[in-house]
Steps between C-alpha positions, in 0.01 A plus 500: 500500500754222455849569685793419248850503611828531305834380599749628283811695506412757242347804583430581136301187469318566865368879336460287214211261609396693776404735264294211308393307749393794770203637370286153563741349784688610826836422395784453738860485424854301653860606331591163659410144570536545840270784501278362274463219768416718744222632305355180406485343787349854699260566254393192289496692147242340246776448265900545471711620209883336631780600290744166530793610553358766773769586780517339797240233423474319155213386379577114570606609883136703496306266397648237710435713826151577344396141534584478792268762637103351436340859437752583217458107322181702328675815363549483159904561419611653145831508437657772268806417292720843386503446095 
């Protein structure tokens, strides 16, 4: 089972793709970048669904810190962009 995590500010969108995505993967969620951070860095997920303009934490300021951690250089990042 493949860990996903989603950092986003909208709950809707968190029942949203949990609801999707849950069934095949443990999916954890962050209503911030900070917490979102956290998360990553704790846990490892396979993958991570950013939202970029996430509190606390952008995506640019994520991914910055990301590099400069070696484990999370291999996590695939996706960033979501509200329509």
């Amino acid at each position: 089972m493949r860990t996903i995590l989603i950092a986003d500010k909208d709950p809707s969108l968190h029942r949203e793709l949990r609801n999707s995505l849950g069934e095949w993967n443990k999916v954890l969620l962050a209503s911030n970048g900070t917490d979102g951070f956290e998360i990553a860095t704790s846990v490892n997920p396979d993958l991570i669904l950013y939202e970029h303009r996430c509190p606390l934490i952008g995506l640019e300021e994520f991914l910055r810190a990301a590099e400069t951690i070696p484990k999370m250089r291999e996590i695939k990042v996706v960033a979501l962009f509200e329509s």
